[in-house]
C-alpha positions as CSV (number, residue, x, y, z in Angstrom):
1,X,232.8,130.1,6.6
2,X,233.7,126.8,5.1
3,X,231.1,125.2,3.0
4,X,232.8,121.9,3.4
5,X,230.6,118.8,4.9
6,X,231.6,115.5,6.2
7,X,230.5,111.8,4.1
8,X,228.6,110.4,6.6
9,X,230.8,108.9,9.5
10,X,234.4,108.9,7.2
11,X,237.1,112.0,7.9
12,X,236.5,113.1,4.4
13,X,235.3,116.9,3.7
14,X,233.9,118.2,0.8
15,X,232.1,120.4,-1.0
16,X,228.6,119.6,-1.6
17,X,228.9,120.2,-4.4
18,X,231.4,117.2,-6.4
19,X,232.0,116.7,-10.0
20,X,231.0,113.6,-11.9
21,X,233.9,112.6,-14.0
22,X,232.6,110.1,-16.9
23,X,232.7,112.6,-19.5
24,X,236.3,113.3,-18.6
25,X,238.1,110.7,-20.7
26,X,234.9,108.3,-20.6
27,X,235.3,107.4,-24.3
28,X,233.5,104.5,-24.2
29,X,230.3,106.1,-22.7
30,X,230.7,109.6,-24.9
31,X,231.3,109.9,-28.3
32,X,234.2,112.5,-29.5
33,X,235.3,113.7,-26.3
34,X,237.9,116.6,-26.2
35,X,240.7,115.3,-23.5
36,X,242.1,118.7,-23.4
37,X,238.4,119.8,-22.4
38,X,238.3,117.0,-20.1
39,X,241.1,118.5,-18.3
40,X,240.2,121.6,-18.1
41,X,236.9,121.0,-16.5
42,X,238.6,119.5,-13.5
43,X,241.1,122.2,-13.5
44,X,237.9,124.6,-12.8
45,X,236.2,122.5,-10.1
46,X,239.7,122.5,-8.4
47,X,240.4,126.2,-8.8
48,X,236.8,127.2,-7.8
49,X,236.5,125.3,-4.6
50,X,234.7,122.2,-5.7
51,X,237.7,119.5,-3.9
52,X,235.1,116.2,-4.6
53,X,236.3,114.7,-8.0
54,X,233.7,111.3,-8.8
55,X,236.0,109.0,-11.0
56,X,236.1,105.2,-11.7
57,X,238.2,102.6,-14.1
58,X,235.9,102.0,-16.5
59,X,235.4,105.9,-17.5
60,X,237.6,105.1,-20.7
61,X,238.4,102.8,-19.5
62,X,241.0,103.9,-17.6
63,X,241.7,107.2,-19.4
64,X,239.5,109.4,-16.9
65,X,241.8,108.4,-14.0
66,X,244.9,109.2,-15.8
67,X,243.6,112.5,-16.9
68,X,242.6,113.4,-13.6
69,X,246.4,112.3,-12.1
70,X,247.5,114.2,-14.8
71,X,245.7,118.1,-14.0
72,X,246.8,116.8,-9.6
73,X,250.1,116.3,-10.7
74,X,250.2,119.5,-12.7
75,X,248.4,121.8,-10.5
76,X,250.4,120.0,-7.2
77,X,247.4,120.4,-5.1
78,X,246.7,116.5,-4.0
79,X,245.8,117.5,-0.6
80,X,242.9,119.7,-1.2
81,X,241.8,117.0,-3.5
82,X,239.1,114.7,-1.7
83,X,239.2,111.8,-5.2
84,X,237.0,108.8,-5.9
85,X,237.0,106.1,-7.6
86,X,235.2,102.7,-8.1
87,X,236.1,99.0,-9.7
88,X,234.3,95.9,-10.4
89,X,234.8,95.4,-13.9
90,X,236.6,93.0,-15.2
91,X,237.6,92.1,-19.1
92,X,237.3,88.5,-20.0
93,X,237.1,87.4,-23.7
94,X,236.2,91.0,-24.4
95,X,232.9,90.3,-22.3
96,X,232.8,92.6,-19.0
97,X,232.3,90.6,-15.8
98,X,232.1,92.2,-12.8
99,X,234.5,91.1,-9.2
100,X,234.5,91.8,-6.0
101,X,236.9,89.3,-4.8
102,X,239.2,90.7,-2.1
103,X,242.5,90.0,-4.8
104,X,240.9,91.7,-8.1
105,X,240.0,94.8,-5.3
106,X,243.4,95.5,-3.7
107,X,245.0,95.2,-7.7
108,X,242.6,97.7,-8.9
109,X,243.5,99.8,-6.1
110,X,246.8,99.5,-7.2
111,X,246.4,100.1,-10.5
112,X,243.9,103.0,-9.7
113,X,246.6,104.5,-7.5
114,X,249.1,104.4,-10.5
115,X,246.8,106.5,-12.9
116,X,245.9,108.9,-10.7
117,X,249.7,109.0,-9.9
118,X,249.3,109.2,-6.1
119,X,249.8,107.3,-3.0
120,X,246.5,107.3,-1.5
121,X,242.8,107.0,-2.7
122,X,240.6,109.4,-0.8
123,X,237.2,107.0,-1.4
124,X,237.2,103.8,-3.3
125,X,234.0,102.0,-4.0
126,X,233.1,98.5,-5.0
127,X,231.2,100.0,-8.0
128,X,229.0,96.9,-9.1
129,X,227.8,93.4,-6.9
130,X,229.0,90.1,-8.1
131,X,227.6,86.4,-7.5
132,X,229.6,84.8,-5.9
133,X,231.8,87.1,-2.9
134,X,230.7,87.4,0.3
135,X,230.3,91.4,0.6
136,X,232.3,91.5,4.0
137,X,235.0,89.8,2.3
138,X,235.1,92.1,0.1
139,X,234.6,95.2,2.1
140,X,237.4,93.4,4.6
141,X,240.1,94.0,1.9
142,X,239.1,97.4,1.6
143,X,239.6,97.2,5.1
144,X,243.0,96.2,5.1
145,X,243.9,98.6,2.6
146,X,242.3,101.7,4.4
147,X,244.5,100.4,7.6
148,X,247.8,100.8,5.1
149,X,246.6,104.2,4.6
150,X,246.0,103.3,0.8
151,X,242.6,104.4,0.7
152,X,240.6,106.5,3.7
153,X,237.4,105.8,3.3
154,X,235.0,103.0,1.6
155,X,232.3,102.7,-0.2
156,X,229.9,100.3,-2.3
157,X,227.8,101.2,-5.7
158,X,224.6,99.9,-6.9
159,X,224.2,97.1,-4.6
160,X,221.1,95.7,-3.4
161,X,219.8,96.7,0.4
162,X,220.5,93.1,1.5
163,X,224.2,93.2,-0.6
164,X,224.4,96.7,1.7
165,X,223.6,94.9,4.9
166,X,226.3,92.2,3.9
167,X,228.7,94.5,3.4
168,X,228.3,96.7,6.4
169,X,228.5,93.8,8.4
170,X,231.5,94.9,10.7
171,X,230.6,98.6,10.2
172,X,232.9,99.8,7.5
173,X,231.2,100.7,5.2
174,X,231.6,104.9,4.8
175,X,229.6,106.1,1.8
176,X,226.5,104.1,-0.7
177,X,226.7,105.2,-4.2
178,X,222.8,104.5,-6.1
179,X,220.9,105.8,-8.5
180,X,218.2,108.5,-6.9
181,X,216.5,111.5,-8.0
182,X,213.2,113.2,-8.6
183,X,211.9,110.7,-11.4
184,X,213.2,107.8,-9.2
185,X,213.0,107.8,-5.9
186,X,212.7,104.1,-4.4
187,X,215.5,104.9,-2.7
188,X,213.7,106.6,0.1
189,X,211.7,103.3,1.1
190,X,214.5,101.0,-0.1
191,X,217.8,102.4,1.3
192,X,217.5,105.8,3.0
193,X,216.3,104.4,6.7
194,X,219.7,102.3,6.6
195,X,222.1,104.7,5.4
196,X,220.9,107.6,8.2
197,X,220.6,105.0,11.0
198,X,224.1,103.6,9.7
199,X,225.5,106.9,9.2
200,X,226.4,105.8,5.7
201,X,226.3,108.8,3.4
202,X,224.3,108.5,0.0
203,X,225.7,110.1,-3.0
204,X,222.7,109.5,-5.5
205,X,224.5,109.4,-9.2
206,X,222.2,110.5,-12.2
207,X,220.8,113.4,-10.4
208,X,219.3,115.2,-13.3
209,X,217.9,112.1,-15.0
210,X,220.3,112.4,-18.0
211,X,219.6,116.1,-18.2
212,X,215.5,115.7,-18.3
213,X,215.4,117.6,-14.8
214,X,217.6,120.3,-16.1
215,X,214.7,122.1,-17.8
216,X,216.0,122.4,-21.1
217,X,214.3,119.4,-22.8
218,X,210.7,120.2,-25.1
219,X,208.6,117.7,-25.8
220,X,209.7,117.5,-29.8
221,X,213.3,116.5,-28.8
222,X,214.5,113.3,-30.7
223,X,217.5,111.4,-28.8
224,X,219.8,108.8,-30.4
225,X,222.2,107.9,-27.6
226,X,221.7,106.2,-23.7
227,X,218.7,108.4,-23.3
228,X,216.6,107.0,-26.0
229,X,216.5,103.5,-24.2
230,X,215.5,104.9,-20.7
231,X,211.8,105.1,-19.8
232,X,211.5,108.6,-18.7
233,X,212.4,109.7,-22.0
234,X,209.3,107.5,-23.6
235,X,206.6,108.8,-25.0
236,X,203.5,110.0,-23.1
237,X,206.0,109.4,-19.3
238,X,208.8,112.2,-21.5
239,X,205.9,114.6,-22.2
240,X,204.4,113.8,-18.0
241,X,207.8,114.3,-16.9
242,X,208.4,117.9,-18.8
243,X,205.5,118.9,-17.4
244,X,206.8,118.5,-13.9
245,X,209.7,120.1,-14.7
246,X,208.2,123.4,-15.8
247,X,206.5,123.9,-12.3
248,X,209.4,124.0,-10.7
249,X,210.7,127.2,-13.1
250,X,208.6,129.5,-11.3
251,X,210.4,128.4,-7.8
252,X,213.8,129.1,-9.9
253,X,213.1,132.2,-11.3
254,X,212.1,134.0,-8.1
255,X,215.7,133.1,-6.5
256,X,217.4,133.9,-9.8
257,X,218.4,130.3,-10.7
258,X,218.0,127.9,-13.2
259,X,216.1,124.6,-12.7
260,X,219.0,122.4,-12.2
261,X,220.0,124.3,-9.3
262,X,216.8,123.9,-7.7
263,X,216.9,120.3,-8.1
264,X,220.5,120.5,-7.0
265,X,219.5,122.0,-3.8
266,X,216.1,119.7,-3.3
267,X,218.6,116.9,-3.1
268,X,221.1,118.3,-0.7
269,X,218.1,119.0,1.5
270,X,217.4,115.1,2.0
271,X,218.6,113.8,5.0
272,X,221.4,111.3,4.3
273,X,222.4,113.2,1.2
274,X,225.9,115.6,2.0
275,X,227.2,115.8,-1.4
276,X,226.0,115.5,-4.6
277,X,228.2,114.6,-8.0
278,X,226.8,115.9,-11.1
279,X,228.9,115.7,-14.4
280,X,229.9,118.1,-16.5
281,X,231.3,118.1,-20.5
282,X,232.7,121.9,-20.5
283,X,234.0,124.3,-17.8
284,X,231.2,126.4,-18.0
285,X,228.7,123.9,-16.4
286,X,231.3,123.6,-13.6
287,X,230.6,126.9,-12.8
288,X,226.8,126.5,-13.4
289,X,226.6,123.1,-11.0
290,X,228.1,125.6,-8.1
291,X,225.5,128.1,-8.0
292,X,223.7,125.4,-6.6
293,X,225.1,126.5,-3.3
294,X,223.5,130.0,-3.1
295,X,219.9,128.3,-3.8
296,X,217.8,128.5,-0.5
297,X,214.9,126.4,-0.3
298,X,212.3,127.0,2.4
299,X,210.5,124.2,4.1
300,X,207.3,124.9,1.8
301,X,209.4,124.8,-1.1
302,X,210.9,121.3,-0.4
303,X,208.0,119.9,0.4
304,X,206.3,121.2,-2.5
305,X,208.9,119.7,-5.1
306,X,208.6,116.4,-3.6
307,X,204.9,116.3,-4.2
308,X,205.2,117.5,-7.6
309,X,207.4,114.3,-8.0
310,X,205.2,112.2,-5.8
């Protein structure tokens, strides 16, 4: 039985289950990352079945698509490898600027293409907005590209529902990378209802709120990196929030799983959610992420966790 499932209306299968890739080379967003690590982590997903590698320039930059190429090259497995990647960022005076215009898009898929030291990207997103192009300008080069057979299927990150509409103007647009998860979840009202009717698959990216929905946070916990600025991790919300997560541990312990992978599952129980793409530092949580798939939720249960997370 293949667990395979198809992004939305593209030709792409994967695994539900995909691997974020940032902390695989992403030394500008981790601190004293092991590349070697890095590389075997991706090795695992490939050898275990989990074909849906989540990748993008500025991971590094640059140094999580080369690593990536690299552990392809070596394990000569391209084909069973469904990768993506995004650009938008752009390096002017040493200030990032993000662009969407249709001749910064088909060089970064060049470059992109060069790093991962293959011939075709299997999903390449616009991964931020700019100001100033049209979105089905922009979506159009992808267009052209995906005609060449340089990329297969496309997709757009973090933009606004109205940016969306823009850029799905002709129908191409294949796959809607946003933030979404049980602490967040304006994406139902905001983008869901556009995606299903559009058949435009949503991979929702920080799925377990920087770990907080992982149920391994207590409320004494003192962070000093990305997590300290975000609001869930504030105060009286981080001590509301664990609270939440330790009603869900009774749901995981009576199917013999951890929290994660009921959260895991909650998501790929959405409609308009096939896949899901959470990251991983060290083999083992490779592993972990994919026990995800043997979590059953029944109807009760799914409607239970959403109204815990109302």
């Amino acid at each position: 039985m293949s667990i395979h499932v198809k992004l939305g209306k593209s030709d792409l299968y994967v695994n539900p289950i995909g691997l974020g890739t940032n902390a695989v080379g992403g030394h500008n967003l981790y601190p004293n990352l092991d590349e070697e690590v890095g590389k075997e982590v991706v090795r695992t997903a490939l050898t275990h079945g989990m074909n849906f590698l989540d990748t993008a320039f500025i991971y590094g930059p640059k140094r999580s698509e080369e690593l990536i190429g690299e552990v392809i090259q070596e394990m000569g497995n391209r084909q069973e490898a469904v990768i993506a990647t995004k650009a938008a960022h752009k390096f002017v005076d040493n200030k990032v600027v993000f662009d969407n215009s249709p001749t910064f898009l088909k060089q970064s898929v060049e470059d992109s293409l060069l790093r991962l030291k293959t011939d075709y990207i299997d999903l390449f997103y616009i991964h931020y907005p700019d100001e100033h192009t049209p979105k089905y300008e922009a979506v159009g080069a992808l267009k052209e590209l995906k005609d060449e057979g340089k990329i297969r299927a496309i997709g757009v990150s973090n933009f606004s529902l109205e940016q969306l509409k823009e850029a799905n103007k002709d129908g191409y647009v294949d796959v809607f990378q946003g933030e979404y998860n049980l602490l967040n979840r304006s994406a139902e009202k905001e983008i869901f209802p556009y995606t299903i009717e559009n058949q435009i698959s949503f991979i929702p990216y920080f799925p377990l709120a920087s770990g907080l929905l992982a149920g391994k946070y207590t409320k004494d916990m003192v962070f000093n990196d990305l997590r300290a600025k975000k609001p869930h991790f504030q105060g009286e919300a981080f001590i509301r929030n664990l609270e939440k997560v330790e009603q869900l541990r009774p749901i995981a312990e009576a199917k013999n799983a951890e929290v994660a992978h009921v959260v895991l599952a909650w998501y790929l129980a959405q409609a308009g959610i096939d896949a899901i793409i959470p990251g991983a530092k060290k083999p083992e949580q490779v592993l972990s992420n994919l026990k995800t798939l043997d979590v059953q939720l029944t109807e009760d249960e799914i409607v239970r966790i959403g109204e815990i997370f109302q």
